[in-house]
N, C-alpha and C positions, 0 to 999 in steps of 0.2 A: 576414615576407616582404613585399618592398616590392612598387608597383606592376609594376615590368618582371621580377616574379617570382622574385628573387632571396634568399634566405634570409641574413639578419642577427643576429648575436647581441651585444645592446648589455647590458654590465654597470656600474655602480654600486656605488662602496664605499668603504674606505679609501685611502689611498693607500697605505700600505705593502702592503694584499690584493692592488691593483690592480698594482701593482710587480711582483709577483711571478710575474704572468700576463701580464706583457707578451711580445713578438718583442724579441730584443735589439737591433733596428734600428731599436728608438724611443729608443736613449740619451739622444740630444739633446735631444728633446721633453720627456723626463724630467726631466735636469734643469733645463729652463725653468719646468717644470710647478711644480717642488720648489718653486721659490724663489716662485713665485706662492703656492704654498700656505704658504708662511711666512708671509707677508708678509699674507696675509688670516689666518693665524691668531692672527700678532702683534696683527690688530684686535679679535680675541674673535669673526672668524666662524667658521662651522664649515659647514666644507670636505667635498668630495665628489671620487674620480677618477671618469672615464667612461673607458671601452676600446670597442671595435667589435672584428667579428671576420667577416669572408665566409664562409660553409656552403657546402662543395660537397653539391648535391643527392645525389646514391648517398651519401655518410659518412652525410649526415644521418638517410639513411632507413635506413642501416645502424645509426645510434647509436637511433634510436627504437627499431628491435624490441631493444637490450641493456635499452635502460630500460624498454619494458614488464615484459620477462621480468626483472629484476632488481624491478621495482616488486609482481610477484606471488609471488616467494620467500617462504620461511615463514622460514629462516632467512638469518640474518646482512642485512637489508634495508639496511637503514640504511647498513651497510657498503660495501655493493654499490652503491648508488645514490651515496652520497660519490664511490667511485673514477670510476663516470661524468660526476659533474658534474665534477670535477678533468681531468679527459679532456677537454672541451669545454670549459672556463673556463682555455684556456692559448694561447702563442702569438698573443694578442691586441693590437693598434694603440691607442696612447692617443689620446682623441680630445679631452681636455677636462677641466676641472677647475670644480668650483661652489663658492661660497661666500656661504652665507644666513645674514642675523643674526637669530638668536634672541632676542630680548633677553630677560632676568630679570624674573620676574613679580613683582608690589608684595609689599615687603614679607618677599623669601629671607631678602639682610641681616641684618634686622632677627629674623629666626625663627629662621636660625642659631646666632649672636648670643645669643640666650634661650636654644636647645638647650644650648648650649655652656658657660653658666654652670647651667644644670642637672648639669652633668657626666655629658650624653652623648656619647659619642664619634661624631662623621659621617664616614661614610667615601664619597668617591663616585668610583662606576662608571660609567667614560661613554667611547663610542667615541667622542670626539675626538679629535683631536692635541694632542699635548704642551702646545705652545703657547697651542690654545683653551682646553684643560683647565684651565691655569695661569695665564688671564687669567679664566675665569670663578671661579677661584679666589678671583681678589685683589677681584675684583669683588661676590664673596660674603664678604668679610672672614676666611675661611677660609685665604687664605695675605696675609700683610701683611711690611711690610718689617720691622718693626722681631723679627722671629722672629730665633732664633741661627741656625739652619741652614735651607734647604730639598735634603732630599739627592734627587736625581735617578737612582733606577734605570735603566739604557739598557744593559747588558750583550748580547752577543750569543751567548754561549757559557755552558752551567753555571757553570764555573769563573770566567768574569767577574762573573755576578751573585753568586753565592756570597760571593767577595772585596768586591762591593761592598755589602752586608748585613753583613756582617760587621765592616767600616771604620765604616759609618753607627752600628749599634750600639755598636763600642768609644768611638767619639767623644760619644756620648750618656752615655752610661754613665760615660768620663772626668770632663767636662765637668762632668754634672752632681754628683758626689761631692766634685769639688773646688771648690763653688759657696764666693765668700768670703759671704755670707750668713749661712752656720752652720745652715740648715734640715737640718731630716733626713726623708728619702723616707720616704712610708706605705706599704711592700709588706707590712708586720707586719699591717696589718687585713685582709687580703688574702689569700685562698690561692694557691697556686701556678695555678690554674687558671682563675684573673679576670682581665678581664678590666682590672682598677683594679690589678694586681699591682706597675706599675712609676707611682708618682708623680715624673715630673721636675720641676724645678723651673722649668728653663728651657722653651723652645719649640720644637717642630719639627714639619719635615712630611717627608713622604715622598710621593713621585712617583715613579707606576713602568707604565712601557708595555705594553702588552698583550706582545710577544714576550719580553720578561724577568719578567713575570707568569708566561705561560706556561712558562718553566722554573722559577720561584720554586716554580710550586704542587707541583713534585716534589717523593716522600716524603721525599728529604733535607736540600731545604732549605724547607720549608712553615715547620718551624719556626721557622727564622730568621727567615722575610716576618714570623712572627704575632710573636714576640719585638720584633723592631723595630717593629711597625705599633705595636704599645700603647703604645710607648715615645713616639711621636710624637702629637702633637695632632690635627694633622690626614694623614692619606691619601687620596692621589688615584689612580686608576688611571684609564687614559687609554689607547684604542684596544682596547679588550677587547673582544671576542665575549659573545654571550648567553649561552654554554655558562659562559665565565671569572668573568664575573658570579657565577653559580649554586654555581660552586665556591670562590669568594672569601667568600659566604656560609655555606656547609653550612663548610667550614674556622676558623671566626669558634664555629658550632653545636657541631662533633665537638670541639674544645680547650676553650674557653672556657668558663666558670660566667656566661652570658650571654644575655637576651634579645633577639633582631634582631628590625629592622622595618626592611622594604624598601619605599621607595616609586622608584613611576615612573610611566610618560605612555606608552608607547609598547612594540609588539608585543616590540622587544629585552627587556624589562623584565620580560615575562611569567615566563621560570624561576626568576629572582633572584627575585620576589615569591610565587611558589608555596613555595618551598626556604626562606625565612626563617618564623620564629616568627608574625608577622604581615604583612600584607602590605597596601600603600594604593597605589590607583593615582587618579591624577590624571586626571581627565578636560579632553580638551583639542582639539589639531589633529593627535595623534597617533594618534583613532583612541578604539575602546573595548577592546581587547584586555584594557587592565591593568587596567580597571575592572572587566573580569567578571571576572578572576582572582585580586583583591585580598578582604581583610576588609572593609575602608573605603573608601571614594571619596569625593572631595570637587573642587572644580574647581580652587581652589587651593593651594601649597605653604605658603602661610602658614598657614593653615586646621590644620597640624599642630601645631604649639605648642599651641593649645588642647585638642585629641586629646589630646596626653601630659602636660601642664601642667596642664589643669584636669579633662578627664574621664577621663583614666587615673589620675591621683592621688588624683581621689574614689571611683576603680574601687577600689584599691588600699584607701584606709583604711577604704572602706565596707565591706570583705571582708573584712578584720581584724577589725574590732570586730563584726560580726553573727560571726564566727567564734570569737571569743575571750570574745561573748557566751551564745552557745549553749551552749558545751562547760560553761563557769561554771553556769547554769542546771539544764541535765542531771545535774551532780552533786551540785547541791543539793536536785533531787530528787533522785537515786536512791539516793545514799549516808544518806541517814535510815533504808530499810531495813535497812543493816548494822547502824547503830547499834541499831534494833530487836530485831536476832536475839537480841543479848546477854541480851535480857530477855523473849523467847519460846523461847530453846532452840533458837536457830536453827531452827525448824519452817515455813518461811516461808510464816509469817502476815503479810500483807500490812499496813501500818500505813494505807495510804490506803484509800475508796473504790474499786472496782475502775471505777467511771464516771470519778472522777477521774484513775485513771493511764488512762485510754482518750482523754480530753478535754483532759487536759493539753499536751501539744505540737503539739493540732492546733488547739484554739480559744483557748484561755486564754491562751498566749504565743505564737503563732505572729502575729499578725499585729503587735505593736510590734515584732517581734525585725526581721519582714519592712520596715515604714519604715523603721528604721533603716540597714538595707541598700540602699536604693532611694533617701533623701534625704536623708542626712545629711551633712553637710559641715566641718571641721575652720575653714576659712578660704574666705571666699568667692571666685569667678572672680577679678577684679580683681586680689585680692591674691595669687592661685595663679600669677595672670603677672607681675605684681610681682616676686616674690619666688621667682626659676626653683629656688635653692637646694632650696625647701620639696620639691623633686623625689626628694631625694638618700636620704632615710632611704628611700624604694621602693626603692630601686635597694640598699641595703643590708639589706632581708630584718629593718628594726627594730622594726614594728609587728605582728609574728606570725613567730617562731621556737620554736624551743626554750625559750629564758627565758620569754616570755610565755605560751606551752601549759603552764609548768607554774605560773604564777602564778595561773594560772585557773582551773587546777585548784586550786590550795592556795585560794582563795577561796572555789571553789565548797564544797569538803570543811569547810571552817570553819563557810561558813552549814549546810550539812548539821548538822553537829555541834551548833551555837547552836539550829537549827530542833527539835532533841530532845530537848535536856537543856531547854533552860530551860524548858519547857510543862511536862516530866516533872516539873523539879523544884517547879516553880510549882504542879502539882495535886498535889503530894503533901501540902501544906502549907496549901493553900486549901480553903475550902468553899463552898458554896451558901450562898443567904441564910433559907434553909428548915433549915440547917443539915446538910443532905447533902457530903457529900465528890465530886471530879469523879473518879471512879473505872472510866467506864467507857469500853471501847477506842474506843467511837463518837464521843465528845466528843475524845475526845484525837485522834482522827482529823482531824476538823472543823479542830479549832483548828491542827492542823499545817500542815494546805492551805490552810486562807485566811490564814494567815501564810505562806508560800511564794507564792503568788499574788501578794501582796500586797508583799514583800520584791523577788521577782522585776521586777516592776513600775515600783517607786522607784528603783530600781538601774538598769534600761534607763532612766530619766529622768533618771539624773545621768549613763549615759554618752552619752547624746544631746546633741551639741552644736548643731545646726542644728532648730529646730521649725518644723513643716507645721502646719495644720487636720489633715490624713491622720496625722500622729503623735499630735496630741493625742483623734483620735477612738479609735485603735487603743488607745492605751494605755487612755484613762478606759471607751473603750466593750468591751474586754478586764475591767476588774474588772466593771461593770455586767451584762456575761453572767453572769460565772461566779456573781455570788451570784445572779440569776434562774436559772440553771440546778440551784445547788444547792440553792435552795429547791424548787426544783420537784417535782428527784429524788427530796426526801428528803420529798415530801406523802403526804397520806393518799389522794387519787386516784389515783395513781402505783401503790403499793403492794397497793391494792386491786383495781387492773387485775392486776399481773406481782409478785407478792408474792416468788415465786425471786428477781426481777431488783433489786427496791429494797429491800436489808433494810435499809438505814437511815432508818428512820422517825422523821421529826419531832426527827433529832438535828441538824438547823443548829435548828431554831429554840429548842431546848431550852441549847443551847452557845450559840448568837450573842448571846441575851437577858441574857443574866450578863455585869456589869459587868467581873469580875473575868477572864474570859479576853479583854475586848477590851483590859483593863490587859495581860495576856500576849502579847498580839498587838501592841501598840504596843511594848512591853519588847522584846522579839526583835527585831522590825524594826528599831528603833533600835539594837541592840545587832549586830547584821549591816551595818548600814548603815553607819553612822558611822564606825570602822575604815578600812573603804576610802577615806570622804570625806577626811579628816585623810589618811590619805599622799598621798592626786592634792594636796589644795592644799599641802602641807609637800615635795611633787614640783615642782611649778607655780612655788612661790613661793623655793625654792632652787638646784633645778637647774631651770631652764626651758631648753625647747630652743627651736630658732625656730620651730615652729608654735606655741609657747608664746606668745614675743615677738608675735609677727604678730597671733595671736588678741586680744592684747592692744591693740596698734596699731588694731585693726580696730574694736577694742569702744569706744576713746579717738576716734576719728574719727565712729564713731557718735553719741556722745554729743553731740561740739564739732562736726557738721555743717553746722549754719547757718551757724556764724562763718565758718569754714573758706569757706566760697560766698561770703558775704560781701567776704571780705579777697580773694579770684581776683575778684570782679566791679569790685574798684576799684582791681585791677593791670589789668586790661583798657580801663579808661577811662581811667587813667595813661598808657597806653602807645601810644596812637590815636597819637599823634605819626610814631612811624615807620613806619606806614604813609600820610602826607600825598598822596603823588604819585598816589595811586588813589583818592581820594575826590572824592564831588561838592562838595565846600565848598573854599573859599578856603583853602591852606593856609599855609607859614611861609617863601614865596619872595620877598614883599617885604620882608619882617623879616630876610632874610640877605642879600639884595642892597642894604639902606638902610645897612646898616653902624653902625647904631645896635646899642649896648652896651645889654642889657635886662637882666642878668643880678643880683637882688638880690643886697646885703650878708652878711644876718644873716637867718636864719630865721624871727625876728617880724614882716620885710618882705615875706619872702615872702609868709607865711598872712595877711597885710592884702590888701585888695580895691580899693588902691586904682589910682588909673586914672593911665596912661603921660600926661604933655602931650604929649610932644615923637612921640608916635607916633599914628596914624590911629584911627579909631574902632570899626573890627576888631581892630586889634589888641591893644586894650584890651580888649575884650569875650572876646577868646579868653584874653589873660592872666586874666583875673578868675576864666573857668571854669576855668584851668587851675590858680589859684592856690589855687581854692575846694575842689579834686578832691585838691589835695596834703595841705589840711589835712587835711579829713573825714581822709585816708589815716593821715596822722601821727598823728592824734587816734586812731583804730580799732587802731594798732599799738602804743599806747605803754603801758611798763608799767602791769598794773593796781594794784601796792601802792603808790602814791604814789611812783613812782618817773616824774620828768616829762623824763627825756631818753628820747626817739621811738627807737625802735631799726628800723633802715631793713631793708627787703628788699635783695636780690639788684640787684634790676630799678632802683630807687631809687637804688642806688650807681653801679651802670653809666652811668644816667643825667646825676645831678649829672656 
């Protein structure tokens, strides 16, 4: 209501929403309007229509009591309040059109870019125009020229889009089959319902507007949009509503063998980020909607890369191996009992301690099993964005399936197996130095668990690739409980209190003191250990995959670190030169306007110091350091076996 009391309704949107509620006696304006909206969206801004609309007072006060009484229905609301605002957002005067540039926060580019060599597919949703869509596109390296195609959905009718999904796919799918190359697509690794089902060779995108969206996502041609979107590199959708967002997603969920993660900035953003797998909202000038309604927030989009790159992939392997640690573990405790029954009658008589099957998975290995999960690391940050590849085995389910659940099981069942015969057979055959035999169930008890302890133990230390102070206390300070607890258990104070509760009396120190069951306990352990050790390096050293390589790279840079600083700290004083025009010192503008030829012969000229005549007394000085900076360099780079020709850098070559 303005001041002279008149009732205005000003709306805000797309241009095509805003279109469609216009009076048809704003043609004109229309399309003046268009072609201004081209024309800024050709620039990468992004565009706004405005409408106005005069209220007669009686309608208005007649359309308030609909929307009360429609606002307090129990059913169909939602309903009932859409047909009123449709009622009142029509027949409205264009008044105007905006266009504000957003620009691209540091670093999309470049995040993309990583995303994208990791082999996640991006897909973006965004009420733009076409236009803007398609220059924030090229702007994020997401659509570039040198692609084969970029197909443009625009259909206005079922039947138009249909046909034009359908052209897009046959030509991809041509195309790519008849590549002279000679590649052949990976859909074989693939099941029908991945979202990696179609590898092309070549590149494409797909672009497709909110109103050909809007009939794409019908039940009969959904499939085609998702058939063709996999098929393309990149997908853009462009003018879509909150709602199409939300359904472009859960569509991507209900087909695909696929994890999503939706990020956004802004209230539109919120249902696509609710509706996916995970959800990141960017906190920004949009407001906090997606922030509250996200898993993650962070202020920037670049800030993702590291999310999926470094601490989802440590998410990822740390989960496997505490997983694929444990189950291993577990069976090597518990399948000892089976083997036991064979030679009690199956009567299940327990082979352990009943302290020790109580104590076992809560203190003895719970808490290295627990480091391991919480900081272990394959390959450090650095090299986790380095190298976005190292992404790829997550995303194909290679570090904990089937094959590995049952590797670890056949591990764990083996140590089980090692853990009872060999003690068994070892006391059968051994004696005491008193000349006794180890004959009784208490000792063979003892020796079974502090060899499990103990096996368990060295085994989480060879699969531990990254150590903490927190690993090495869990682990050492893990055996140091248990034998103070075992001794404890099995004292004469103990027993003499709760003599029901401790009947193993004084069997660790009756078992632990004989030489000959620590020979048994180092014989097992070895004999469990080692097995595994010999296939990870005879794995490592034949078939290594790239976290293999990397690990490797990583451990070789650790080692040659200094040189490595070195050889970058006298390309940096090499290279001062081209930066001259911004330094406070004299730089090389009389030297190129004197027209003197400074340029030595032979490279033993060069590394001599000695001084120009025919040049100033700077410039001598500066040739000397410069001449003195190249040798040190040539001298630091040249083979170390007697081999005396300098083998040049990059920067070196460029230079000369």
């Amino acid at each position: 209501r303005n001041p002279e009391g008149q009732i205005k309704l000003y709306c805000k949107g797309a241009d095509t929403i805003i279109y469609e509620r216009l009076d048809p006696s704003n043609e004109e304006i229309m399309y003046t309007t268009s072609e201004h909206l081209s024309e800024f969206a050709g620039e990468g801004l992004r565009t706004l229509a405005l409408a106005y609309k005069d209220i007669d007072e009686d309608y208005y006060e007649v359309w308030m009591k609909k929307l009360h009484y429609a606002s307090t229905v129990i059913e169909n609301r939602d309903e009932q309040l859409a047909v009123l605002y449709e009622e009142m957002e029509r027949e409205m005067k264009l008044l105007g059109a905006t266009a504000v540039e957003d620009k691209l926060q540091d670093g999309v580019p470049e995040t993309i870019a990583c995303l994208n060599l990791a082999d996640i597919k991006i897909w973006v949703l965004t009420g733009d125009k076409l236009e803007t869509a398609m220059n924030i596109g090229y702007s994020c390296n997401m659509l570039r020229d040198d692609m084969n195609e970029v197909f443009i959905i625009s259909g206005h009718t079922l039947l138009e889009v249909k046909q034009q999904l359908r052209s897009a796919k046959e030509q991809i799918l041509g195309l790519s089959r008849v590549s002279s190359s000679g590649d052949v697509e990976k859909a074989a690794m693939f099941g029908e319902d991945s979202v990696f089902e179609e590898t092309i060779i070549a590149e494409y995108a797909l672009v497709i507007n909110g109103h050909s969206l809007a009939l794409a996502l019908e039940p009969q041609l959904e499939h085609m949009l998702l058939d063709l979107a996999c098929l393309c590199k990149t997908v853009i959708c462009c003018r879509v509503t909150p709602l199409q967002k939300a359904q472009v997603v859960e569509l991507v969920k209900r087909h695909k063998r696929a994890v999503t993660l939706a990020v956004g900035d802004g209230a539109n953003d919120v249902s696509m980020i609710k509706t996916a797998h995970i959800g990141v909202g960017i906190s920004g000038q949009e407001g906090m909607q997606a922030v509250l309604a996200s898993d993650y927030s962070f202020a920037q989009f670049q800030y993702l890369r590291r999310l999926l790159l470094v601490h989802g992939r440590w998410s990822y392997f740390r989960m496997c191996n505490f997983l694929g640690y444990f189950f291993y573990k577990n069976f090597a405790f518990t399948l000892v009992h089976f083997w036991y029954g064979f030679f009690c009658g199956f009567s299940a008589q327990a082979v352990y301690d009943q302290w020790f099957i109580t104590l076992f998975n809560i203190i003895y290995t719970s808490l290295p099993v627990l480091a391991m999960g919480l900081f272990d690391q394959d390959v450090n940050d650095q090299n986790s964005l380095r190298y976005p590849s190292l992404y790829k085995p997550g995303q194909q389910n290679l570090l904990f399936n089937k094959r590995q659940f049952f590797l670890c099981t056949l591990q764990g069942v083996t140590t089980s197996f090692l853990l009872f015969f060999i003690p068994y057979g070892a006391f059968s055959a051994v004696v005491k130095e008193d000349g006794s035999n180890f004959s009784d169930q208490q000792t063979f008890a003892v020796t079974i668990a502090t060899t499990l302890v103990i096996v368990v133990s060295v085994q989480i230390g060879l699969d531990t690739h990254y150590w903490t102070a927190v690993n090495h206390l869990f682990v050492w300070g893990s055996l140091i409980v248990y034998f103070a607890i075992l001794f404890s258990m099995q004292s004469y104070g103990l027993f003499g209190l709760f003599p029901n509760n401790f009947p193993f009396i004084g069997a660790a120190y009756n078992c632990l003191s004989e030489k000959g069951v620590w020979l048994v306990i180092l014989l097992t352990t070895t004999v469990c250990v080692v097995p595994g050790l010999v296939v990870s390096f005879l794995k490592v050293d034949l078939f290594p995959t790239l976290t293999d390589k990397v690990r490797y790279l990583q451990q070789s840079r650790k080692r040659h670190g200094p040189q490595e600083q070195s050889l970058r700290r006298v390309r940096r004083t090499s290279s001062r030169r081209s930066g001259y025009a911004f330094s406070h010192q004299q730089g090389y503008g009389e030297l190129i306007t004197s027209g003197k030829n400074m340029r030595r012969s032979t490279v033993s000229s060069a590394c001599s110091p000695e001084k120009t005549t025919n040049g100033s007394n700077w410039i001598g000085n500066v040739l000397k350091r410069k001449n003195e900076v190249s040798c040190s360099s040539q001298e630091f780079i040249a083979a170390p076996e007697g081999n005396s020709r300098a083998t040049k850098t990059p920067r070196q070559q460029q230079t000369d």
